[in-house]
C-alpha positions in Angstrom: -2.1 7.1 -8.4 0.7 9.9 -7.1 -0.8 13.3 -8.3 1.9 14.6 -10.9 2.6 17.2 -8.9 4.1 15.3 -5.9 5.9 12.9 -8.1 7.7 16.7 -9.3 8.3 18.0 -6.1 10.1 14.6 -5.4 12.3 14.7 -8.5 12.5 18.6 -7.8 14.1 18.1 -4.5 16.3 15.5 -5.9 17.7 17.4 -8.1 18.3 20.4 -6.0 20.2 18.3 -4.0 22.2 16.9 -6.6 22.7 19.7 -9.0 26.8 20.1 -9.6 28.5 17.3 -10.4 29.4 14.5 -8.3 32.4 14.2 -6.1 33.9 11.0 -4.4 35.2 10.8 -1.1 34.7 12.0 2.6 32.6 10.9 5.3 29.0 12.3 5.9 28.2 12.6 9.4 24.6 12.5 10.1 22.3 13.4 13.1 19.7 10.7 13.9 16.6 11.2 17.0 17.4 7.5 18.1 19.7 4.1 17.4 18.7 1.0 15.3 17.7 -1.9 17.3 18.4 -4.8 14.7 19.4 -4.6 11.1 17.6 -7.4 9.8 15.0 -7.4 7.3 12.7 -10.3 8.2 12.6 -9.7 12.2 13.0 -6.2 12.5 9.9 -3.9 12.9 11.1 -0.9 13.7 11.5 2.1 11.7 14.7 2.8 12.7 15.5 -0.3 11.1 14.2 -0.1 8.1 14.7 3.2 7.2 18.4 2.3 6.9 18.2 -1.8 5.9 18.1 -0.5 2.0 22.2 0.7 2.8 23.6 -2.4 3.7 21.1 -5.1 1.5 19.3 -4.5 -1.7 16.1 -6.6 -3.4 15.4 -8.0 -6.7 13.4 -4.8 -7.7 13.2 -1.2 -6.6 11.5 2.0 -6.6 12.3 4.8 -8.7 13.0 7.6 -6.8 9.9 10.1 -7.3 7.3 8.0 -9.5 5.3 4.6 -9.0 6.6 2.8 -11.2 9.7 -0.2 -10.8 12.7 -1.2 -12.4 15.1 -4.7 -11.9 18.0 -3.9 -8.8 19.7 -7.3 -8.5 16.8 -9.1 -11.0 18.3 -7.5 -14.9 14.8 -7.9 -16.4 10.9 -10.1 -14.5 7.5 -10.7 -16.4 4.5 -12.4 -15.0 2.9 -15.3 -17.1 -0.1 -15.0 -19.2 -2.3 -16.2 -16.3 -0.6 -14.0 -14.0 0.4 -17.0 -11.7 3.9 -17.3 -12.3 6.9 -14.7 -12.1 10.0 -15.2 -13.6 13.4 -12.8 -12.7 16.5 -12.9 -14.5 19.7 -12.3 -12.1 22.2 -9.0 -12.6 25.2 -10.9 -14.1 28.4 -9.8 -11.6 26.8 -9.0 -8.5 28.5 -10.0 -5.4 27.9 -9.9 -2.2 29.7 -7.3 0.3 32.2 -10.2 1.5 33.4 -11.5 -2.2 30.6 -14.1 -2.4 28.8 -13.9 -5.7 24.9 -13.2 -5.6 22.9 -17.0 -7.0 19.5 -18.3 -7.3 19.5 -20.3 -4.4 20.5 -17.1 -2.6 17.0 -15.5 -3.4 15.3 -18.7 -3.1 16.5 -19.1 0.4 16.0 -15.4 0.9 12.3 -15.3 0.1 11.5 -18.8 1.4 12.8 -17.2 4.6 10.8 -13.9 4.1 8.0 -15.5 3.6 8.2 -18.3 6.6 4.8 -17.8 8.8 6.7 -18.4 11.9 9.5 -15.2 10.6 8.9 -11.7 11.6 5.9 -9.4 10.7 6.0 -9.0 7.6 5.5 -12.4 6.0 1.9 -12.0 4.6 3.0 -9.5 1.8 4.9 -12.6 0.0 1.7 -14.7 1.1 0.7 -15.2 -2.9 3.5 -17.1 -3.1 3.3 -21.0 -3.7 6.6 -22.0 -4.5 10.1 -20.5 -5.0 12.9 -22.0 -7.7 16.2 -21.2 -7.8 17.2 -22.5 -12.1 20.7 -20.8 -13.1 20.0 -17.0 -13.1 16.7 -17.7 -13.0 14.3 -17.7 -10.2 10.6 -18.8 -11.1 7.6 -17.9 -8.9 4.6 -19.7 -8.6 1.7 -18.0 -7.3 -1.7 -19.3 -6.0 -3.3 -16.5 -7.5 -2.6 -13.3 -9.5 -0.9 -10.6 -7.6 -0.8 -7.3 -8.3 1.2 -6.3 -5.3 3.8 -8.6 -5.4 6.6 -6.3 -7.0 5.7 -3.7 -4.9 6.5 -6.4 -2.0 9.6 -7.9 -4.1 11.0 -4.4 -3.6 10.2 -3.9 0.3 12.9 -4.2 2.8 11.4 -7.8 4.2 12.6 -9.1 0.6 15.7 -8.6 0.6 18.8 -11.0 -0.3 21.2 -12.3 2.2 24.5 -15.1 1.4 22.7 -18.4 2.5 26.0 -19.9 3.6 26.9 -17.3 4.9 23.8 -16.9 7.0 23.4 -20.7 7.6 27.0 -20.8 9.5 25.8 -18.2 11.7 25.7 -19.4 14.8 22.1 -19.8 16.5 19.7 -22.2 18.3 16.8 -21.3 15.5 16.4 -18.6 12.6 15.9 -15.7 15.0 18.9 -16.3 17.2 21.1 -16.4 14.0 19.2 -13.1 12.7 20.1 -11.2 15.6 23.8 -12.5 15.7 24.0 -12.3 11.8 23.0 -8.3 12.1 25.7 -7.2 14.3 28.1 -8.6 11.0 25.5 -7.7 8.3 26.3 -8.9 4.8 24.6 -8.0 1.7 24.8 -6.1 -1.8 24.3 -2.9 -1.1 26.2 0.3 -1.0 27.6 0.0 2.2 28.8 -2.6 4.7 28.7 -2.2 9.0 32.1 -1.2 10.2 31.3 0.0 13.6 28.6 0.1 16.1 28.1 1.7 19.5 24.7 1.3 20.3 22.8 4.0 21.6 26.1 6.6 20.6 27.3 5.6 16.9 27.1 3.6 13.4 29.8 3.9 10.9 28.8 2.7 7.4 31.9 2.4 4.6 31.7 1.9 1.2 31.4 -1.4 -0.1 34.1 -2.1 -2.8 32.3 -4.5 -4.7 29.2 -2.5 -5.1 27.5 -3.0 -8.4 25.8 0.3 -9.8 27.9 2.6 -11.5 28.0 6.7 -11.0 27.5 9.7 -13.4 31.2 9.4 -13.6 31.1 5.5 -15.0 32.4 4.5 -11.8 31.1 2.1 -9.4 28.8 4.0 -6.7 28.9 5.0 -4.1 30.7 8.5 -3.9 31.2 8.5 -0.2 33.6 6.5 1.7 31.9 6.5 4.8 28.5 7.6 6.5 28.9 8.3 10.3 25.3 8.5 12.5 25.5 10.5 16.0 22.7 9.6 17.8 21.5 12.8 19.4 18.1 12.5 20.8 17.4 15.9 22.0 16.3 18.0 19.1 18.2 21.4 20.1 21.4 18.8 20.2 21.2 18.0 16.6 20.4 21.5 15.2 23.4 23.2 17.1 25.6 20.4 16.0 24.1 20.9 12.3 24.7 25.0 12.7 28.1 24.9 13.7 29.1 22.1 10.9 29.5 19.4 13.9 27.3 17.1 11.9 26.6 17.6 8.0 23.4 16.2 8.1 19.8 15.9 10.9 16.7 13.9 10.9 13.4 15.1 12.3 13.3 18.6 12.6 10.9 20.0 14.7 8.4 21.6 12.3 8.9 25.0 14.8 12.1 25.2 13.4 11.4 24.8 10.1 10.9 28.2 9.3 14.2 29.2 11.3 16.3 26.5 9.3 14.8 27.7 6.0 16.5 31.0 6.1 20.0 29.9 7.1 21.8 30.3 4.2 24.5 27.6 5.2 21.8 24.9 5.4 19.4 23.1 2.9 16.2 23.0 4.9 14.3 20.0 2.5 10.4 18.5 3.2 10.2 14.8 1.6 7.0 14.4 0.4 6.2 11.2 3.1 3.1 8.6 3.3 2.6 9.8 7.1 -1.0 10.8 7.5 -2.0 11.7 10.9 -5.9 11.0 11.7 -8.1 10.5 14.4 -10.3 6.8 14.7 -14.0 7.1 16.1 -15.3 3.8 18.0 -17.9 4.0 15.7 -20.0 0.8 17.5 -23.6 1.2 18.9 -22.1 0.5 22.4 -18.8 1.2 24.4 -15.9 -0.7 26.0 -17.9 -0.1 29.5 -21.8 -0.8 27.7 -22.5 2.8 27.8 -24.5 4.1 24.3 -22.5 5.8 21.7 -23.2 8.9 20.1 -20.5 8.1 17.5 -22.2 5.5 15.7 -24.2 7.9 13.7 -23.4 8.7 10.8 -24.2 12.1 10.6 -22.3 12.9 13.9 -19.4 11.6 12.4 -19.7 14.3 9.3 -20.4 16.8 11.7 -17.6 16.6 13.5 -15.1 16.4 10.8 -17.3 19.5 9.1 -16.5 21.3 11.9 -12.8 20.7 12.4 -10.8 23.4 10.4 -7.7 21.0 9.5 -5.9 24.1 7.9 -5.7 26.2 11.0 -5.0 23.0 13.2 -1.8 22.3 10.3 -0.5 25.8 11.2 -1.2 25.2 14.9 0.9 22.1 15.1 2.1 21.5 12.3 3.3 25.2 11.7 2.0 25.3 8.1 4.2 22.6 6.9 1.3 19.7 6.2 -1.9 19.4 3.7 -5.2 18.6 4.6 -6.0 14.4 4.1 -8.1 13.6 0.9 -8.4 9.8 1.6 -7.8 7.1 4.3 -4.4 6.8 1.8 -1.5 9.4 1.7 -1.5 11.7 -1.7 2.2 9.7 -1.8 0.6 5.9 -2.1 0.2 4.9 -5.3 -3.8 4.7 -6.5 -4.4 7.8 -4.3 -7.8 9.3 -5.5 -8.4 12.3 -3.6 -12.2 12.4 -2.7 -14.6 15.7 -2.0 -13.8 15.1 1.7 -14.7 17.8 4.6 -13.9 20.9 3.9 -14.3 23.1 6.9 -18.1 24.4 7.1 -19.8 25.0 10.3 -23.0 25.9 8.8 -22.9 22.5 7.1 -21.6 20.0 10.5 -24.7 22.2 12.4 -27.0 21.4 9.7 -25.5 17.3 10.2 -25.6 17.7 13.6 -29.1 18.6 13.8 -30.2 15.8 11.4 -28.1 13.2 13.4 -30.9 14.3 16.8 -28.1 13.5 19.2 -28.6 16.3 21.8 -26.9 19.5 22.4 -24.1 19.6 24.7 -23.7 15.6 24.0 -19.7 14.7 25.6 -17.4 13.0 23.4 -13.8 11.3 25.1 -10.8 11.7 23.1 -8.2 9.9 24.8 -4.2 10.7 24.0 -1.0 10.3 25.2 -0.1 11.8 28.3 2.9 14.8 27.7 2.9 14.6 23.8 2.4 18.5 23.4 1.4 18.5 19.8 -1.9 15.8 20.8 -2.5 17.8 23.6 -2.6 21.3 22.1 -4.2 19.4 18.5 -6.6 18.4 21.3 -7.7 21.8 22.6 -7.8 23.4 19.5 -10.8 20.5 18.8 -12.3 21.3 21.8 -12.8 25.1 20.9 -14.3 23.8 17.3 -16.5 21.7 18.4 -18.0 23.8 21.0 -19.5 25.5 18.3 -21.0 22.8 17.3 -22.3 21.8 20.6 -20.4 19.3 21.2 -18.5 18.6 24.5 -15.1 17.2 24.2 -13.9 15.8 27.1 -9.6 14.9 26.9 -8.2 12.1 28.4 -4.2 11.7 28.9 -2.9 8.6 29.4 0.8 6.4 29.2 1.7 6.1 25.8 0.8 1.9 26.6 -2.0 2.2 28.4 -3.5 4.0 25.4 -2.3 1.8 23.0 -3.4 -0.9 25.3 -7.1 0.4 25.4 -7.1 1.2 21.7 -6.0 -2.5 20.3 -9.4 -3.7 23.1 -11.3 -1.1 21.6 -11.7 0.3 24.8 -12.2 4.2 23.3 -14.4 6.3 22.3 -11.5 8.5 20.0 -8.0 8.3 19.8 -5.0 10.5 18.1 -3.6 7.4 15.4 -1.4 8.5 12.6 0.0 6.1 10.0 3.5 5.7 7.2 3.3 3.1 4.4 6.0 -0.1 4.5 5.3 -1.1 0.9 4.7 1.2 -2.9 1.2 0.1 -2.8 -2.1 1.0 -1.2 -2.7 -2.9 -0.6 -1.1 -2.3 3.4 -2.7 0.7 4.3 -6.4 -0.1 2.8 -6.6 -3.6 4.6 -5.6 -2.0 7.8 -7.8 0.8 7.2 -10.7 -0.2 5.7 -11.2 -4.1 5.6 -13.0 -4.8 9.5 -10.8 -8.8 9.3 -7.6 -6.6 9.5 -7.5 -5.1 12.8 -11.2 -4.0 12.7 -10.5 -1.3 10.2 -8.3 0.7 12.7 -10.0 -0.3 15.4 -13.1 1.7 14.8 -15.5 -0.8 13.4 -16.0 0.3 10.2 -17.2 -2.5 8.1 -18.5 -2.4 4.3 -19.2 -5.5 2.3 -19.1 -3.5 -0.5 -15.1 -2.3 0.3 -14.5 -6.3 1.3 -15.7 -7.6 -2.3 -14.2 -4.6 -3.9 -11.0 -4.9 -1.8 -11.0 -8.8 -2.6 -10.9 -7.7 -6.3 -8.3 -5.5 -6.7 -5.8 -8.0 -4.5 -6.3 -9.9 -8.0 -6.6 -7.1 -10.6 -3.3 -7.2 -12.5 -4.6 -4.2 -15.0 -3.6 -1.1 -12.9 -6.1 0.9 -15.0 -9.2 -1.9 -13.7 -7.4 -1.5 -9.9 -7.0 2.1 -9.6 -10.5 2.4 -10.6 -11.3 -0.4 -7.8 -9.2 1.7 -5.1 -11.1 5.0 -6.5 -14.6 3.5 -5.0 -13.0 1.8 -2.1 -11.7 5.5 -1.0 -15.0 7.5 -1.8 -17.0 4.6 0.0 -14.7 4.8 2.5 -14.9 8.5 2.7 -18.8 8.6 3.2 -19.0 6.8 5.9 -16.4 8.7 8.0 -14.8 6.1 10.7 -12.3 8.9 11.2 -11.5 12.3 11.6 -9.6 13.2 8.5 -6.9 15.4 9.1 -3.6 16.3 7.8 -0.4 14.9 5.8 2.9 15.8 7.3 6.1 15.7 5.4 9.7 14.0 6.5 11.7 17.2 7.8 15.6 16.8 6.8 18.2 19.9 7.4 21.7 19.5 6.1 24.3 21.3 5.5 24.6 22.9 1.5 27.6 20.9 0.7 25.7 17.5 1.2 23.9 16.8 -2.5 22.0 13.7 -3.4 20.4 12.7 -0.7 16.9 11.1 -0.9 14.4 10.3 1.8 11.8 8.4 -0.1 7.7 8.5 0.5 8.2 5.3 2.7 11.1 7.0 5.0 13.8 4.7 3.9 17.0 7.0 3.7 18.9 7.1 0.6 22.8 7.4 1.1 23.9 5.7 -2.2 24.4 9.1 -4.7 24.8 11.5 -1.9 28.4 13.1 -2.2 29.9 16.4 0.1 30.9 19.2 -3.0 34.0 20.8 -1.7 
């Protein structure tokens, strides 16, 4: 699980955010790298989507800010039967939807029926468990086909939300996607805030939704804004002037170069949000390549050496200007069930010792392909180049389009590749099967595949005692570990600046931004 010390920095920032007493009113204007694309939760796939979806529509369950652990949003109170194959939620009395509507059963029942529709969006399979959805008062019953421990980690991701079904059946539309995409330029949900202007690819205006349900610190219903505006200012020198000069109030993704400049502005609040990103890079780790030439990389040994010899602190303060910690696991030290193994700590005398027993020659050339122009790859790149050397090892870098590489990767036409990865859902389910089960995407592509992780992996999808799973997703990681499909490097954190006035704010582990208690102190 979440080391306590990350779960403290989370609340710490939170509170240091949010330390004087709430005030209602104004409009926060906020500084964003690029425009949403389409604000729905079933079809979109895009962060930029998701990471503001939670503003506008809000699901059965949610996170609590800084911990692992779940409490009821527009479900008052759920429990799972005895046999763990049926889950039963009890609806918020009162809740209405942003247009007057109020919130029903057959509202979630058509909202997760939709969610969970094979032939909907991307994210369908984490509501896969389910058999059947009913919609009796303020009840909804689920029936499952099996036990599922992840499924209120997945009743509170974006993809479950709740949307008005007449509302969203009288949209017009020649099939569900059409009347997605026409439904999201008008959005209508629960949450905090409701769409009142968009000028794609320049601005988004957010107001307050009048009918919102949760209450404040002062008893009165949240949230304390009355309006969030988004510039959308691409060019990172664009949105820190703006932020300096008190244009904007608030900027997303700040170059971790300016970190350190931001930090000692005493108008701004420079924050890190802890964040699941981990940035890695895969090994082909078959006996042959794309083009039927042998491959060093499926040994074993090789693959310790090499992440033996890689010094992940010096490459975090290379690119990463100090403002990252070394990786631990295939999982982020922010997923929940995070059990930090022994690793590769930076030993040269240990990867030449590996690289002697692995009898691949001297001077043996490795191919680490990454995207053409993207300075931090390319310098991350060089910097292995010089480590390895020592080792004896000849790292040869190829640039290439950002789609041709991708291209290559998903055909497993590589020998290494620069991959970095952010959670969707609280759970460790996502990034383990992708990881680390070879059926999901070959385990990254690499090849890795254990039927010893498979079985184990099988079991925890089932293990409802989070004690039992932990310990499951404890040998999955150190198994995982051992055999080394990857270069293990570094976590990076979500880099927010904004100006001292704004308190409250929350970017959680997952990226989804959190405007709901955020208020400007005059």
């Amino acid at each position: 699980m979440r080391k306590a010390a990350a779960a403290a920095l989370s609340l710490a920032l939170t509170a240091a955010l949010a330390s004087a007493a709430p005030v209602r009113g104004g409009t926060l204007v906020y500084g964003r790298y690029a425009d949403s694309l389409l604000l729905d939760p079933v079809y979109t796939d895009a962060n930029l989507d998701i990471w503001i979806l939670t503003n506008l529509y809000e699901t059965l369950i949610e996170r609590v800010p800084g911990s692992d652990t779940f409490r009821g949003a527009l479900a008052s109170s759920y429990a799972f039967s005895k046999d763990g194959k049926t889950f039963t939620l009890t609806l918020r009395p009162g809740v209405k939807f942003s247009d007057g509507t109020p919130l029903t059963s057959a509202d979630v029942k058509f909202s997760l029926d939709r969610a969970r529709n094979p032939n909907h969006g991307a994210w369908n399979a984490l509501l896969s468990s389910i058999r059947s959805v009913a919609a009796r008062g303020n009840r909804v019953v689920i029936t499952l086909s099996q036990p599922d421990p992840t499924l209120i980690a997945a009743l509170a991701t974006f993809n479950s939300a709740i949307l008005p079904q007449k509302r969203y059946a009288a949209t017009a539309g020649k099939d569900d996607a059409a009347r997605a995409k026409a439904f999201a330029e008008k959005p209508v949900g629960t949450g905090p805030f409701v769409l009142s202007e968009w000028k794609r690819g320049s601005t988004m205006v957010l107001r307050r939704n009048p009918l919102y349900w949760k209450k404040g610190e002062d008893g009165q219903a949240l949230p304390y804004l009355d309006a969030i505006r988004f510039e959308i200012l691409p060019d990172d020198n664009t949105r820190i002037l703006k932020l300096q000069s008190g244009e904007i109030q608030g900027a997303e993704f700040i170059p971790f170069a300016r970190v350190g400049e931001l930090k000692a502005n005493p108008q701004l609040n420079m924050v890190l949000f802890p964040s699941t990103r981990r940035n890695f890079i895969v090994f082909n780790t078959r006996a042959k390549l794309g083009n039927g030439a042998s491959n060093p990389l499926a040994n074993l040994k090789l693959r310790q050496a090499l992440n033996h010899a890689t010094d992940k602190a010096a490459l975090i303060r290379l690119v990463a200007f100090g403002n990252g910690k070394e990786s631990r696991s295939f999982l982020a030290s922010t997923t929940p069930l995070f059990a930090a193994q022994p690793g590769y700590p930076y030993n040269l005398a240990k990867a030449r010792e590996l690289f002697k027993a692995s009898g691949v020659p001297a001077n043996t050339a490795l191919t680490l392909q990454i995207v053409a122009g993207n300075a931090d790859q390319i310098a991350l790149a060089t910097a292995l180049q010089q480590m390895w050397a020592a080792l004896g090892v000849r790292l040869n870098i190829t640039q290439l389009e950002s789609a041709t590489a991708n291209a290559r990767y998903a055909a497993n036409d590589f020998q290494m590749q620069f991959n970095y990865w952010t959670d969707d859902i609280a759970d460790p389910s996502q990034g383990t099967a992708y990881a680390a089960v070879y059926e999901n995407a070959e385990s990254f592509h690499t090849g890795f595949r254990s039927a010893r992780v498979d079985a184990l992996f099988a079991q925890s999808q089932k293990e409802l005692d989070r004690a039992k799973r932990a310990a499951l997703y404890r040998q999955i990681q150190g198994l995982h570990m051992q055999a080394a499909p990857m270069l293990f490097l570094y976590e990076q954190p979500f880099p927010v600046a904004l100006r001292r006035s704004v308190k409250g704010f929350v970017q959680t582990p997952l990226g989804t931004n959190l405007f709901v208690n955020t208020f400007l102190e005059k």
